[in-house]
C-alpha positions in Angstrom: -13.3 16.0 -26.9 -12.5 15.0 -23.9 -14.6 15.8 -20.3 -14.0 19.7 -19.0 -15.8 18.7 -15.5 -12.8 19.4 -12.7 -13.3 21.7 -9.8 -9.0 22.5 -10.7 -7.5 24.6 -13.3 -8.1 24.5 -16.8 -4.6 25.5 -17.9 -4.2 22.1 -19.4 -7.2 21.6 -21.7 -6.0 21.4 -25.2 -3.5 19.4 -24.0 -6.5 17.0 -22.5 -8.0 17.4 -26.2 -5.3 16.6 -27.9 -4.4 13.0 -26.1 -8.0 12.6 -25.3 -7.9 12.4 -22.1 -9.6 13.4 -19.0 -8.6 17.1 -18.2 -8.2 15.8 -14.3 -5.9 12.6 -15.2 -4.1 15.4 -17.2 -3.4 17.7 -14.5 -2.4 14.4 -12.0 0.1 13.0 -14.6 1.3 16.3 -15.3 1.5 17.7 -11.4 3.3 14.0 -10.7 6.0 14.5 -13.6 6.5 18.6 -11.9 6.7 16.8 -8.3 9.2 14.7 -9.9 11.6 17.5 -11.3 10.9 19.7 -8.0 12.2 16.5 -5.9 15.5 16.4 -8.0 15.5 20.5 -7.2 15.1 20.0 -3.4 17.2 17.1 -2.9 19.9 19.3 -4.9 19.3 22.4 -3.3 17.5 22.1 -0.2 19.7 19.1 1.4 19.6 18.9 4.8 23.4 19.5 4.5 22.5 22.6 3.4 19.3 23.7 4.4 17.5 23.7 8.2 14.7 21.5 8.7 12.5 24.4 9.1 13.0 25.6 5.3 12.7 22.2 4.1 9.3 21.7 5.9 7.9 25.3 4.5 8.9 24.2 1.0 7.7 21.1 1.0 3.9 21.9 2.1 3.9 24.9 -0.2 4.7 23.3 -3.1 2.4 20.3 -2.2 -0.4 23.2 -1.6 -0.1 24.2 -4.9 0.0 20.8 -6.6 -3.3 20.3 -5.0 -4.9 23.6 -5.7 -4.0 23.1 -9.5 -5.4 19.4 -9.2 -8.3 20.0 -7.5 -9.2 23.7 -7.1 -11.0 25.0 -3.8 -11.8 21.4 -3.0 -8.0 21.6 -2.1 -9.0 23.1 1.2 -10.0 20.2 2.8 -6.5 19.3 2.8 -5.9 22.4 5.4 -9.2 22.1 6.9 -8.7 17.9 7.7 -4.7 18.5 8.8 -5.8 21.7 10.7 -9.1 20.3 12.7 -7.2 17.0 13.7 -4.4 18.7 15.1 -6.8 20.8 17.3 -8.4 17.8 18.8 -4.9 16.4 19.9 -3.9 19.6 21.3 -7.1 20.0 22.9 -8.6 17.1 24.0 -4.9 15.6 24.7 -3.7 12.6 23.2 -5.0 9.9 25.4 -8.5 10.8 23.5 -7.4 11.7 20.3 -6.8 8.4 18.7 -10.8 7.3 18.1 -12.2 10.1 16.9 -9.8 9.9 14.0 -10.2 6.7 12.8 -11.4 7.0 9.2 -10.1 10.4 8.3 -6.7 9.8 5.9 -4.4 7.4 6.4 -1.4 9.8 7.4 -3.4 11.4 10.5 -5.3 7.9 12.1 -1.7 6.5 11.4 0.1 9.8 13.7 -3.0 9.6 15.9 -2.2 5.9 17.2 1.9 6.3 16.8 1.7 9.4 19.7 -1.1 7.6 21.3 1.1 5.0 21.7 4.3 7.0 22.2 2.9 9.6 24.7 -0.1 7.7 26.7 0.4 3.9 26.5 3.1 2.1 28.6 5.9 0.5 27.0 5.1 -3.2 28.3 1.2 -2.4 26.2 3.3 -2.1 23.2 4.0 -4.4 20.3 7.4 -4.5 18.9 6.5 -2.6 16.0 4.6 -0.2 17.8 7.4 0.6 19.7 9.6 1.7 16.9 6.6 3.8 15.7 5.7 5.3 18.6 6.3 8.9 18.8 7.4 10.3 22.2 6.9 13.9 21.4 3.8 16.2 19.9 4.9 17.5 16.2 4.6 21.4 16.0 2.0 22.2 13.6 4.9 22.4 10.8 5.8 19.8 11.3 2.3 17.8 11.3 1.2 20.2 7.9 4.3 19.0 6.5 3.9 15.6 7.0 0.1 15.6 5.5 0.9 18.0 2.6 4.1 17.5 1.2 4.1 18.2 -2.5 6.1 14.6 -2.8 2.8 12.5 -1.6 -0.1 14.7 -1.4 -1.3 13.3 -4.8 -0.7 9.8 -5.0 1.1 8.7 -1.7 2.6 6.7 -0.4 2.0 6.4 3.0 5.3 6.4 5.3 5.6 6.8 9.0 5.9 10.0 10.7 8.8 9.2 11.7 10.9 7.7 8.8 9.9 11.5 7.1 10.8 13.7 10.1 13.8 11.5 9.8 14.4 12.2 6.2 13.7 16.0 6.5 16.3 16.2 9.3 19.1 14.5 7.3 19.1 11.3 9.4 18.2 8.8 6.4 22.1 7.8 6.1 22.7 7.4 9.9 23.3 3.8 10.8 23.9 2.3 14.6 26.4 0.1 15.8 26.4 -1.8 18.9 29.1 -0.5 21.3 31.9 -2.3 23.3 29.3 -3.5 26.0 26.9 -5.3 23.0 24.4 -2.6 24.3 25.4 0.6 23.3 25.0 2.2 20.3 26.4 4.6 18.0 25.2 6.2 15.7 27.5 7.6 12.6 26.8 8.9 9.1 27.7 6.7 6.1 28.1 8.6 2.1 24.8 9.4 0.6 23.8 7.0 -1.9 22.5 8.6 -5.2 18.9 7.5 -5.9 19.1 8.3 -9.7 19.4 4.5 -10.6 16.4 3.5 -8.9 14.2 6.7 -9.9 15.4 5.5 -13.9 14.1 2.1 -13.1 10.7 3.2 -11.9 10.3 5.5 -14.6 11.0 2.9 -17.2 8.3 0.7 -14.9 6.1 4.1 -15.2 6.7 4.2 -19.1 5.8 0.5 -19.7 2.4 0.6 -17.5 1.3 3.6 -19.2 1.8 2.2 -22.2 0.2 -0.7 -21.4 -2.8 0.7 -19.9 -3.0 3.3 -23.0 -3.0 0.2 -25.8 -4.1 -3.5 -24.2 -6.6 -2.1 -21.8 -9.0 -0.4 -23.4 -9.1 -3.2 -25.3 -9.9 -6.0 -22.7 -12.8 -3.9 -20.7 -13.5 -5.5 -17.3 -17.5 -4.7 -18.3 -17.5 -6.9 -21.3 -17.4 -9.9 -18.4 -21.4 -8.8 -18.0 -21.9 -8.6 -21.6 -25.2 -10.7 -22.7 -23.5 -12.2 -25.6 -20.8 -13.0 -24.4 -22.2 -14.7 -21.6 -24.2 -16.7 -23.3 -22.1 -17.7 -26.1 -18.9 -17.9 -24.5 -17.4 -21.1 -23.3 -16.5 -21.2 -19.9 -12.8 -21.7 -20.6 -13.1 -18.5 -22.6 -15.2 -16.9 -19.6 -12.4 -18.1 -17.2 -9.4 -16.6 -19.5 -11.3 -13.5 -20.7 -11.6 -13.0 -17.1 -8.1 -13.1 -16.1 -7.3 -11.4 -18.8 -9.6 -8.2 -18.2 -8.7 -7.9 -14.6 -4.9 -8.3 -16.1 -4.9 -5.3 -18.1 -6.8 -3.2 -15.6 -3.6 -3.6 -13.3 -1.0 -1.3 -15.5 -2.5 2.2 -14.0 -1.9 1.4 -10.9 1.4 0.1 -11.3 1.9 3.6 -13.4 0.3 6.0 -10.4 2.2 4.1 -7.5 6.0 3.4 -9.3 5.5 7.0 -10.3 4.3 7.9 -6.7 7.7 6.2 -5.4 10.1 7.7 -7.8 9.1 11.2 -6.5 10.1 10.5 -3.2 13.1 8.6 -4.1 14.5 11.6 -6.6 13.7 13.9 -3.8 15.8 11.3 -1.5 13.4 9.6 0.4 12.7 6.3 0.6 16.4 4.2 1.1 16.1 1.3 3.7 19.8 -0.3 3.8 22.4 -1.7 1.8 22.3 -5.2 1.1 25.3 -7.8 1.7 26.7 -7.4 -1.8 26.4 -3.2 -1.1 23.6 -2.2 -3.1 21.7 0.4 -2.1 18.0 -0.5 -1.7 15.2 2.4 -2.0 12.0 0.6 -1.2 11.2 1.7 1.8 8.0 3.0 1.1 7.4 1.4 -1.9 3.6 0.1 -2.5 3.8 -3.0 -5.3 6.4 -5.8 -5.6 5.1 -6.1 -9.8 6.5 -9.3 -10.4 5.8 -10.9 -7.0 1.5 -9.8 -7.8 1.6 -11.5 -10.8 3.9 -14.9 -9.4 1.7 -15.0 -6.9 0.5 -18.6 -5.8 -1.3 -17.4 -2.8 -4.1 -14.9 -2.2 -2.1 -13.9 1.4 0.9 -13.4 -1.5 -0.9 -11.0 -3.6 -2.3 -8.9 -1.0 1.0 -8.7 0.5 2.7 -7.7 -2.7 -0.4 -4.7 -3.6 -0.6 -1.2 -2.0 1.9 -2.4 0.6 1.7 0.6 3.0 -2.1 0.4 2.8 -1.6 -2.9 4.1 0.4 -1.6 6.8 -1.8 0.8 8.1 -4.5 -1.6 8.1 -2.8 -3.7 10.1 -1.4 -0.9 12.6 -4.7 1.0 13.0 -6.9 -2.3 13.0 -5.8 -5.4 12.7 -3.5 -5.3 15.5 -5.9 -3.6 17.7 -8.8 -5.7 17.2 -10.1 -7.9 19.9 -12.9 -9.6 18.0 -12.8 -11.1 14.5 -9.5 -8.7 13.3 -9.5 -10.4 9.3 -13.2 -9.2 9.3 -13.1 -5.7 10.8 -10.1 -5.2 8.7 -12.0 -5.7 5.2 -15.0 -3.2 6.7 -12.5 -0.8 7.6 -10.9 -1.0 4.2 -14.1 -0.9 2.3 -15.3 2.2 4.5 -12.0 3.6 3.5 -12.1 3.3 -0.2 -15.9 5.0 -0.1 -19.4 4.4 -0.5 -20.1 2.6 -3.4 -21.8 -0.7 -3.2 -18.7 -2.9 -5.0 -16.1 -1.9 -2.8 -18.5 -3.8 0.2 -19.0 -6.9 -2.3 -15.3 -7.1 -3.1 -14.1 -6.9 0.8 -17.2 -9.2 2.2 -16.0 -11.6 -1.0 -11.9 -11.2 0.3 -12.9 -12.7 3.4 -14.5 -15.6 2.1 -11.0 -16.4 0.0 -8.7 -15.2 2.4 -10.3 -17.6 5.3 -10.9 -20.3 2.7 -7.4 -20.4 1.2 -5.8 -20.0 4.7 -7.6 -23.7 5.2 -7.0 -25.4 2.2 -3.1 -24.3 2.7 -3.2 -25.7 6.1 -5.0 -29.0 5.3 -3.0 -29.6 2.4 0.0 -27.9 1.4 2.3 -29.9 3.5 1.7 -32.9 1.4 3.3 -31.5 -1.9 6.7 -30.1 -0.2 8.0 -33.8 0.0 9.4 -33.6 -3.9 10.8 -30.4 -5.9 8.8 -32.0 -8.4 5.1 -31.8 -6.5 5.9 -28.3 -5.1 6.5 -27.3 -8.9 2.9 -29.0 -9.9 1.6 -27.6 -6.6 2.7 -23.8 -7.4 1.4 -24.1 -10.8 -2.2 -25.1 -10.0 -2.1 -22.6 -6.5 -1.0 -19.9 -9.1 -3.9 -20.9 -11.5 -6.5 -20.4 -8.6 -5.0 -17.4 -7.1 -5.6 -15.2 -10.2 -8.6 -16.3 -11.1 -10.1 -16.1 -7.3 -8.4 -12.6 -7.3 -10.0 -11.5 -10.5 -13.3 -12.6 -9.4 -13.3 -11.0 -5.9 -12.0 -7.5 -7.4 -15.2 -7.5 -10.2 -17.3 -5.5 -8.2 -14.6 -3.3 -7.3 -14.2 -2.2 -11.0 -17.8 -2.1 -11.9 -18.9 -0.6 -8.9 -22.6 -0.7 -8.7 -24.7 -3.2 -7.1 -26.6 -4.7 -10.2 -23.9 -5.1 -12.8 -22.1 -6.7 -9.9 -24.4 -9.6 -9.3 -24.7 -9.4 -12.7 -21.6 -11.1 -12.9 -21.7 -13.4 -10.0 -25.0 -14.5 -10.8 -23.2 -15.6 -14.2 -20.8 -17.4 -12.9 -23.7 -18.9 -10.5 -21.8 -17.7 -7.3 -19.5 -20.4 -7.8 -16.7 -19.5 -5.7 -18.3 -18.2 -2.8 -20.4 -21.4 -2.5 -16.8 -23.7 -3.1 -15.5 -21.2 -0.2 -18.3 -21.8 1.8 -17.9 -25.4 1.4 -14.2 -25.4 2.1 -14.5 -23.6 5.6 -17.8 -26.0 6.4 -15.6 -28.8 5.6 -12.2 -28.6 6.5 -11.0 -28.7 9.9 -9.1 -24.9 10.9 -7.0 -26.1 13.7 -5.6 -23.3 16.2 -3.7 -23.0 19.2 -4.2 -22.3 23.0 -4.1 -18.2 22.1 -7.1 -18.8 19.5 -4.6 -18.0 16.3 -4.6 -20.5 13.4 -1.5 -23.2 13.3 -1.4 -22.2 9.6 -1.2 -18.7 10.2 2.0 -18.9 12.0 3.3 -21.0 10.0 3.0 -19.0 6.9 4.4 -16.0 8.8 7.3 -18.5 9.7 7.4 -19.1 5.9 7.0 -15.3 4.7 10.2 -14.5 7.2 12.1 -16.7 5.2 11.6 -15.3 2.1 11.5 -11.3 3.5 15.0 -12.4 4.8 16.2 -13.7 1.7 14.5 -11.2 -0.6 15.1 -8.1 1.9 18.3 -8.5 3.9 20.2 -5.5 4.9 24.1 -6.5 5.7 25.7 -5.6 9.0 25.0 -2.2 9.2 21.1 -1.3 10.4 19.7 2.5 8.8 17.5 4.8 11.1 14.0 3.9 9.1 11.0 2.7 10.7 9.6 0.7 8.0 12.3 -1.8 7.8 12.6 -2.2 11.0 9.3 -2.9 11.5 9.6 -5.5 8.7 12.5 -7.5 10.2 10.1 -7.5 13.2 6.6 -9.2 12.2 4.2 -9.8 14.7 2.9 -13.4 15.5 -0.4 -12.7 13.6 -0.4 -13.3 9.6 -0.6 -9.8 7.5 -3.8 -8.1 6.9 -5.3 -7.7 3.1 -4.2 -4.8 1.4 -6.6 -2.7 -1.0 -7.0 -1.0 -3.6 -6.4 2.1 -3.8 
């Protein structure tokens, strides 16, 4: 029978019993798939054609009140109590000392904290570019701020999007485009057609269908905690430690592919989440999307994968930290992320472990990458032995992360005699990391050169530019290489 142990409602237990399941992954899956027909209702019913941004807002946190009261009972409360306490402090205490206080709370309230901080206390010329377009220039009513928090579209699973992209879409401003006027200053804003969403929430739900199936058959039978097993370890080959290895950390990645495509399909079906037409006019709704699947598992770089897994994480990393940090920003990113994630003892060894890789691989690309781009033929062998490495490095960072505690977690690096920390070690001992007048590493720039590239081939919107934060914001990176997402 399967575990009874949830602080939400019980409703659903024979149903847990009967697919042997837990009763609280039960009540997620089953909330999602309700938050998935209640976003087709809204967007149908309660369209901001229709409806004033004032009934949208009330619907929105009541229904994502009750998702988390069914989920998760009285613990639901600190939903209120978190949203509620925050927005006293910037009322109170104003916003040019709100921001600090906040820091580790959710993601959605550090992330409001530093856009007003920047919108309502910090002078233009202080600001990034992409701080700019976040900045917000008024203070949200408290509807508005409970609404953003506890919408019933992300109050589960996520994702994160910006304050302002979602008072944008509550409004009815997702479609509105600008146009530069007669004086190439100007603009003007008009509304273009709707686009219907219902091909890309079909695509994600196939995605969702295939993961969970995945995750229901292959993974249970590849167990990430057969990696520690005594038998295995000392019978297995190393090629069959190596491959076992990859394979485990493989089949562990379906369930989140399942919660976060699922995640994104809410808020597309409820008509959130469209960034632009491309040139050939097809609509693109990935604005807040948080996993590019087939670019995680192509990945020949470990700056690749992280850019590719939990995406918005990534992003508020890099808003609320990374850009703000004056001293070691890579490192102080990790912590936070680790902090973030909780307290047990693999999240630390994974992060502490990330660094190692991400500084390591950042070297090795910028001593000798250049010298395989002179033949198709080199960069082919090139991406193939990169892509090799990349998996198994991330598989062997994110061990700790499944197993969690301290001791089967050395456990397994003590099997595999540390081996990848000590080559990482080596590499950053050995190999020159050189860096320009402003302290940032050559290669770091010139991967963000590189990743513009590709984001402009992969992402390009045609003429016309949509009112959404997010993709402005990623046709304007900054001059300081991504930060590593997490896991979420």
């Amino acid at each position: 029978m399967a575990t009874t142990s949830t602080t939400g409602s019980t409703l659903l237990q024979p149903l847990s019993n009967a697919v042997q399941l837990p009763i609280d992954q039960v009540n997620f899956v089953v909330c999602q798939l309700f938050a998935l027909l209640a976003a087709i209702w809204f967007r149908t019913y309660l369209h901001s054609s229709k409806t004033s941004s004032f009934i949208r807002h009330i619907v929105a946190t009541l229904l994502g009140l009750y998702l988390a009261l069914f989920c998760f009972g009285w613990y639901a409360l600190h939903f209120l109590v978190q949203s509620g306490i925050s927005y006293c402090i910037m009322i109170i205490i104003g916003v040019e000392s709100m921001h600090n206080p906040m820091m580790i709370i959710t993601q959605k309230i550090t992330s409001l904290a530093y856009e007003i901080h920047d919108g309502m206390f910090r002078k233009d010329e202080e600001l990034t570019p992409s701080q700019k377009v976040l900045a917000v220039r008024r203070m949200p009513s408290l509807l508005e701020y409970v609404s953003y928090n506890c919408n019933f579209m992300g109050i589960l699973a996520g994702p994160l999007c910006s304050y302002k992209d979602y008072i944008t879409f509550i409004e009815g401003r997702s479609y509105h485009m600008t146009q530069s006027g007669e004086n190439g200053k100007e603009e003007v804003q008009y509304e273009r057609t709707e686009p219907s969403p219902n091909e890309a929430v079909v695509q994600k739900l196939l995605v969702c269908g295939l993961s969970l199936l995945v995750h229901l058959t292959i993974s249970n039978m590849l167990p990430v905690e057969y990696n520690i097993d005594e038998r295995f370890q000392a019978t297995a080959s190393w090629p069959t430690k190596i491959t076992y290895l990859y394979m485990s950390l493989l089949a562990a990645r379906p369930k989140y592919y399942f919660a976060w495509t699922l995640a994104d399909a809410i808020n597309n079906a409820a008509g959130f989440g469209f960034r632009g037409y491309d040139r050939n006019g097809a609509a693109h709704w990935d604005l807040i999307s948080n996993l590019r699947i087939q670019q995680i598992e192509m990945s020949t770089s470990f700056k690749m994968f992280l850019d590719n897994w939990n995406i918005q994480t990534a992003l508020w990393l890099k808003r609320v930290c990374y850009e703000r940090a004056s001293v070691s920003p890579t490192i102080q990113t990790f912590f936070l992320s680790a902090i973030w994630h909780g307290v047990y003892p693999g999240y630390y060894l994974t992060f502490l472990t990330g660094v190692l890789m991400t500084l390591a691989a950042r070297a090795m690309r910028n001593n000798f990458r250049h010298y395989f781009l002179k033949t198709p033929q080199l960069k082919l062998f090139y991406d193939i032995i990169t892509w090799a490495v990349t998996q198994i490095a991330i598989s062997y960072t994110v061990v700790p992360f499944v197993l969690l505690s301290i001791k089967p977690s050395f456990t397994f690096y003590s099997s595999w005699y540390y081996c990848l920390h000590v080559c990482s070690i080596l590499v950053l001992w050995l190999l020159p990391v050189k860096k320009t007048q402003k302290g940032k590493n050559i290669h770091e720039n010139h991967q963000l050169s590189q990743s513009r590239k590709v984001d402009e081939r992969e992402n390009s919107l045609g003429e016309d530019s949509f009112s959404t934060t997010n993709s402005i914001c990623n046709q304007n990176q900054e001059k300081a290489s991504r930060p590593p997402s997490s896991r979420q």
